[in-house]
FIZADREN-438839 format. One record per residue (C-alpha): y, z, x; residue in three letters; residue number from 1. Coordinates in steps of 0.02 Angstrom, whole numbers, plus 50000, padded with zeros to 5 digits. Example, Ala and Ser with C-alpha at 12.3 -4.5 7.8 and 13.67 -1.06 7.14 Angstrom:
BEGIN
{{49775 50390 50615} 'Ala' 1}
{{49947 50357 50684} 'Ser' 2}
end
This chain:
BEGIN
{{50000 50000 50000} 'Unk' 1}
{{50167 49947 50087} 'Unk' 2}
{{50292 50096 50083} 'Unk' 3}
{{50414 50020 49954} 'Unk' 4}
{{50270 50038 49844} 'Unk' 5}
{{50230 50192 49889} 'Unk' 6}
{{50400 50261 49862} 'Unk' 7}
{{50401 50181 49679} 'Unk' 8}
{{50270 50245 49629} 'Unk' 9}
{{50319 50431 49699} 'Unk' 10}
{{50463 50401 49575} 'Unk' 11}
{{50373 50360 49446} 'Unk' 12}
{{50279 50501 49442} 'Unk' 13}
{{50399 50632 49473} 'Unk' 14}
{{50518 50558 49319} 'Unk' 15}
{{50363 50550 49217} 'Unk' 16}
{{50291 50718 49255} 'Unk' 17}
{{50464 50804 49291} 'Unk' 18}
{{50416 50879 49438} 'Unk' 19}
{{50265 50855 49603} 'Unk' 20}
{{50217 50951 49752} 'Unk' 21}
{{50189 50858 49927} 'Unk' 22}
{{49985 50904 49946} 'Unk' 23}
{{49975 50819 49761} 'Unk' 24}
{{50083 50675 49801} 'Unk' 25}
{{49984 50638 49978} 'Unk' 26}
{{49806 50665 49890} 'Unk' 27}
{{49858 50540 49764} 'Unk' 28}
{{49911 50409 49882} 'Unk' 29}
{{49818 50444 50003} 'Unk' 30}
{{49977 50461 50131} 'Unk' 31}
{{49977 50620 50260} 'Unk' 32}
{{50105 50757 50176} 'Unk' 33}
{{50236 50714 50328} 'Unk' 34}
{{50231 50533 50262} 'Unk' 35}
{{50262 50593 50095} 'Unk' 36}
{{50404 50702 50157} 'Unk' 37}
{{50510 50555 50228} 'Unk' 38}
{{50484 50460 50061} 'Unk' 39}
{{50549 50625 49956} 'Unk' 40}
{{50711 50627 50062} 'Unk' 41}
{{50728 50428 50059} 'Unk' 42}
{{50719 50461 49889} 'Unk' 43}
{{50823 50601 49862} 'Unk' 44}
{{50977 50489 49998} 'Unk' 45}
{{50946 50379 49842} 'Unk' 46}
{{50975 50483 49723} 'Unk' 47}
{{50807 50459 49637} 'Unk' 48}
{{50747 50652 49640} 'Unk' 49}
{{50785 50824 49702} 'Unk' 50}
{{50682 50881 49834} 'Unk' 51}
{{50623 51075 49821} 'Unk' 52}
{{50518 51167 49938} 'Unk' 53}
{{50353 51085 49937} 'Unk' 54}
{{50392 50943 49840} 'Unk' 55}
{{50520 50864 49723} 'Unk' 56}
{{50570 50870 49533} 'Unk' 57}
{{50672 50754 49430} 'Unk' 58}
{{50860 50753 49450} 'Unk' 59}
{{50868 50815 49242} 'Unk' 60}
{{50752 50964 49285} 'Unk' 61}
{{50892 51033 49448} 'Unk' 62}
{{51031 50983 49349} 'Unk' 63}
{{50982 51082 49180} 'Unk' 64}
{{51091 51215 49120} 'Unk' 65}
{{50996 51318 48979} 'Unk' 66}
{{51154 51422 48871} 'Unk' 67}
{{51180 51612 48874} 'Unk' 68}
{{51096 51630 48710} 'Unk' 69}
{{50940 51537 48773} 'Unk' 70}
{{50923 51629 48922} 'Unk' 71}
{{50952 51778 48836} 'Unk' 72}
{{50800 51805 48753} 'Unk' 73}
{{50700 51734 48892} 'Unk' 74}
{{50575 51869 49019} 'Unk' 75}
{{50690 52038 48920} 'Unk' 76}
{{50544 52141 48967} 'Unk' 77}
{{50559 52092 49141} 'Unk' 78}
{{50764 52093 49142} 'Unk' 79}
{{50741 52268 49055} 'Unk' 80}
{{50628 52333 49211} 'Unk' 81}
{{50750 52242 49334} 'Unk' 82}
{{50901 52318 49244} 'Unk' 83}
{{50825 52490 49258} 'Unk' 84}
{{50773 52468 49453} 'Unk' 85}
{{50973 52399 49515} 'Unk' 86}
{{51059 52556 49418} 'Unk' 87}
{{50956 52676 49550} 'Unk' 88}
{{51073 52588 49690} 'Unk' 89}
{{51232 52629 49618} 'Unk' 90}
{{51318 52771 49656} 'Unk' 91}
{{51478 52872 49588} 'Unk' 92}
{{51639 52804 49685} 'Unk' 93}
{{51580 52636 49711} 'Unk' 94}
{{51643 52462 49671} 'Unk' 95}
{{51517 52381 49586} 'Unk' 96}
{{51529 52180 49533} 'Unk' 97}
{{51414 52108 49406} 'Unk' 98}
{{51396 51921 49406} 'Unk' 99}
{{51386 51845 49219} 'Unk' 100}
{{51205 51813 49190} 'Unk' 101}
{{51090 51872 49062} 'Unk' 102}
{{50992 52008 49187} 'Unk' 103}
{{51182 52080 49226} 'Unk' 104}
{{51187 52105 49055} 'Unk' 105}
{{51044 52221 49038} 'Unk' 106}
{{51122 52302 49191} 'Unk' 107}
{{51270 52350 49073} 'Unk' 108}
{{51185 52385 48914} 'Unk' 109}
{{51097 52514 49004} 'Unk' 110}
{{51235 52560 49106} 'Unk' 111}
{{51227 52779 49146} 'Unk' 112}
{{51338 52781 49273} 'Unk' 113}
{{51526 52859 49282} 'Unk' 114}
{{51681 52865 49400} 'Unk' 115}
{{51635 52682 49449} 'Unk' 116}
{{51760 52533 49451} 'Unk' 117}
{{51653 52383 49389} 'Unk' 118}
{{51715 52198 49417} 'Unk' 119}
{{51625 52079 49313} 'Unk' 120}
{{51677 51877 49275} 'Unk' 121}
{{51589 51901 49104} 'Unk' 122}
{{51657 51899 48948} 'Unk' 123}
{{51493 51972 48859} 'Unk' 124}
{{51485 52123 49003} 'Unk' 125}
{{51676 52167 48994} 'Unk' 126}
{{51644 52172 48807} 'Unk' 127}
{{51483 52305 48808} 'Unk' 128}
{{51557 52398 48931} 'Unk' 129}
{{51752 52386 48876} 'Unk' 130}
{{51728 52567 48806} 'Unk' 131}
{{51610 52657 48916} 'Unk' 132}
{{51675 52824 48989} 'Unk' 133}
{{51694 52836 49158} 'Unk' 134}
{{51724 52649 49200} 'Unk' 135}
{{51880 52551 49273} 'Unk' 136}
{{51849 52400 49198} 'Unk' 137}
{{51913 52230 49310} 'Unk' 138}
{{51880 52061 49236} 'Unk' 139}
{{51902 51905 49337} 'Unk' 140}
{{52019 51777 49238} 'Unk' 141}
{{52014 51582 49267} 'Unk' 142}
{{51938 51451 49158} 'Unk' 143}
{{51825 51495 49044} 'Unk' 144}
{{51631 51431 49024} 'Unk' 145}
{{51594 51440 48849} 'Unk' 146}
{{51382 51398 48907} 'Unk' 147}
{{51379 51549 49015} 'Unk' 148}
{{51512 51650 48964} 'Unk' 149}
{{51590 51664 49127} 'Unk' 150}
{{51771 51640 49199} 'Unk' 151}
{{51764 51539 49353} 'Unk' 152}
{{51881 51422 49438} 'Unk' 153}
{{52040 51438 49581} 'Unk' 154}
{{52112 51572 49492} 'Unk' 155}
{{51937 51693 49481} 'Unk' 156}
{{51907 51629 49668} 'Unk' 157}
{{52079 51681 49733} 'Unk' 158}
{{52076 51851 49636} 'Unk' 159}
{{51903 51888 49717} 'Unk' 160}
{{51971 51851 49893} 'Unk' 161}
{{52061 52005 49850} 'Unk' 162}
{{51942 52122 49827} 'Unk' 163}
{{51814 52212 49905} 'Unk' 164}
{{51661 52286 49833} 'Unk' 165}
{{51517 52401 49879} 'Unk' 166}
{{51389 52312 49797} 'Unk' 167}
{{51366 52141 49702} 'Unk' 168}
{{51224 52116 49583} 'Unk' 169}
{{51196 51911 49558} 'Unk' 170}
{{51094 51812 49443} 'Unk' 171}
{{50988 51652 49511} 'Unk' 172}
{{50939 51477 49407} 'Unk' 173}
{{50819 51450 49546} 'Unk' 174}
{{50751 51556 49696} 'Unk' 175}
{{50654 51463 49843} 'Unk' 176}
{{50626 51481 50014} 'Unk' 177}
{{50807 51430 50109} 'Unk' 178}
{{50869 51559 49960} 'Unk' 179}
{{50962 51551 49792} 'Unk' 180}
{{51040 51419 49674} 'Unk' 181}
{{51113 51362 49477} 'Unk' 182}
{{51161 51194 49389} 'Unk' 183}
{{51349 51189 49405} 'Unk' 184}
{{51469 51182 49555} 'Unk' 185}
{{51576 51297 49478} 'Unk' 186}
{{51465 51440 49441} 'Unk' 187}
{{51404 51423 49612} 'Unk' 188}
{{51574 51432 49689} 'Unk' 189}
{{51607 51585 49601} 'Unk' 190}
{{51474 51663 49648} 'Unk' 191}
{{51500 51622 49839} 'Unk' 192}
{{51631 51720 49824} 'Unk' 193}
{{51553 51873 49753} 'Unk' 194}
{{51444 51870 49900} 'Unk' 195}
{{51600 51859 50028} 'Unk' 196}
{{51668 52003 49940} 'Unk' 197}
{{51534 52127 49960} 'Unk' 198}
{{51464 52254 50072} 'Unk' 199}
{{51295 52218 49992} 'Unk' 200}
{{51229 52076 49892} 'Unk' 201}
{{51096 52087 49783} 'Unk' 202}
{{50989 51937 49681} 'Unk' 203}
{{50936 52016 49522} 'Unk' 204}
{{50815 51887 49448} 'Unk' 205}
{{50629 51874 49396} 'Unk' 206}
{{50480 51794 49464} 'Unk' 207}
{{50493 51651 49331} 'Unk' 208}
{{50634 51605 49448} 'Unk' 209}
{{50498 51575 49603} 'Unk' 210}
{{50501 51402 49692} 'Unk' 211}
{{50637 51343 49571} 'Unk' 212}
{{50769 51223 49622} 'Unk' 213}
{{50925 51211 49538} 'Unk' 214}
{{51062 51092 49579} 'Unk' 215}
{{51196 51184 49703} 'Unk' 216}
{{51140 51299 49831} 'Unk' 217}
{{51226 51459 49814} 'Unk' 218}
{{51181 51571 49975} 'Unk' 219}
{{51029 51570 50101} 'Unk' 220}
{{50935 51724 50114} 'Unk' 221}
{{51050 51777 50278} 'Unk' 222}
{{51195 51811 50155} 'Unk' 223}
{{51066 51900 50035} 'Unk' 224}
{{51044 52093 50088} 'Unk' 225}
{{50920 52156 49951} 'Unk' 226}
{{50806 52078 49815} 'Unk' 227}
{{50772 52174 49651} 'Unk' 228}
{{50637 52075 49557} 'Unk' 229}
{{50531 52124 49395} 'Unk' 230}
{{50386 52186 49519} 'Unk' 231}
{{50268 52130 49677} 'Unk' 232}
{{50284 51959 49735} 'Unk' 233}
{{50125 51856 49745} 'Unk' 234}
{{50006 51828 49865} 'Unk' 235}
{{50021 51685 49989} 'Unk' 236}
{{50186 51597 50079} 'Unk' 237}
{{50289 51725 49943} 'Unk' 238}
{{50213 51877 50004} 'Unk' 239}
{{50201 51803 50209} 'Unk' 240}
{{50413 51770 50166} 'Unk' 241}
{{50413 51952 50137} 'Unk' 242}
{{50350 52022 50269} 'Unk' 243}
{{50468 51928 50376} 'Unk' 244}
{{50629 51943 50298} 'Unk' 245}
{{50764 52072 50328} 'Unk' 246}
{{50801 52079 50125} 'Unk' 247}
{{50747 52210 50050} 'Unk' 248}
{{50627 52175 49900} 'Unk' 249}
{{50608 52315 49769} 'Unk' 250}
{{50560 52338 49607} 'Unk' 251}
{{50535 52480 49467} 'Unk' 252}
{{50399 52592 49521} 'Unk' 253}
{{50386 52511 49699} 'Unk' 254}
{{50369 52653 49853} 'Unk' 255}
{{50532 52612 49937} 'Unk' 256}
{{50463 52728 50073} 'Unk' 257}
end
């Protein structure tokens, strides 16, 4: 088969199936995976695909944006648990910023915690916690994201460049291997500069979020300090990752030692 073939085909199947891994794309072709490799990044110069770690999904699947409503009722138990594990970190005195996201949510609704000054860029967490005692209450302005809820923009950007906080909890679309990342350029701006602004950055997010890819990278794992998931990672390259990272990975119930 002639590699312009080959690379056809790949792109074929990838639109048709959404998404394919490297060992299942070489198998099927009977190509070695490095082959494979140089036709996924052909491919994604092309704009054909969006290469992940281990393989490549359609450009529809990186670019999708699901609302705050949708993600909302999506994994609550596990949001509830990772809600429940962040609140141990924070402490009285603190700055504290809460990305908008659907798991810093559940970090307010279950907020406990007073004499704290809490920065958030969401409407929906300025709103549940807009009368809870014992909080100074700073909400980022700047254009407004009616999908997410979230103010982002120059204005939330340059306000942030301001500040300085203990500890940020952020939300991820996608978590893989070089880190985290979400759909839309702006949201990911914003949240680069949560993670400038911060002693410690934290991903709050799930293990549905494993070897997902969204569009726009946000940070690498070097700019991420701790991990607070919805419990052990799995076995394999997730659990090797682990044991060679400097972020911390915790979850509720986990021997922090």
């Amino acid at each position: 088969m002639f590699a312009d073939e080959r690379k056809a085909r790949i792109a074929q199947h990838v639109l048709a199936h959404k998404r394919a891994t490297v060992s299942e794309l070489a198998q099927m072709f009977e190509a070695s995976e490095s082959t494979i490799r140089r036709d996924l990044q052909e491919l994604e110069e092309q704009g054909v695909l969006h290469r992940t770690h281990g393989g490549a999904v359609a450009k529809e699947v990186a670019a999708f944006e699901p609302t705050w409503s949708e993600k909302r009722i999506q994994n609550q138990e596990a949001k509830t648990r990772i809600a429940a594990c962040a609140l141990e970190l924070v402490r009285p005195g603190q700055v504290v910023l809460l990305d908008a996201g659907t798991t810093t949510f559940e970090i307010a609704r279950q907020w406990r915690h007073e004499d704290v000054t809490l920065v958030t860029n969401s409407l929906d967490i300025a709103a549940e916690l807009s009368t809870h005692r014992g909080v100074e209450l700073v909400v980022l302005g700047g254009q407004f994201r009616a999908k997410t809820g979230a103010f982002v923009g120059p204005f939330a950007e340059r306000m942030l460049a301001e500040l300085h906080v203990d500890l940020a909890f952020l939300g991820a679309n996608g978590v893989d291997f070089q880190g985290i990342t979400t759909p839309n350029p702006q949201e990911a701006a914003i949240k680069r500069a949560m993670v400038a602004s911060a002693d410690r950055a934290i991903l709050v997010a799930d293990r549905s979020k494993l070897n997902q890819t969204a569009f726009v990278r946000v940070a690498t794992w070097d700019e991420i300090d701790a991990w607070v998931c919805d419990g052990p990672l799995p076995q394999g390259e997730w659990r090797a990752w682990q044991a060679e990272t400097r972020v911390e990975v915790m979850w509720q119930g986990a021997n922090r030692g």
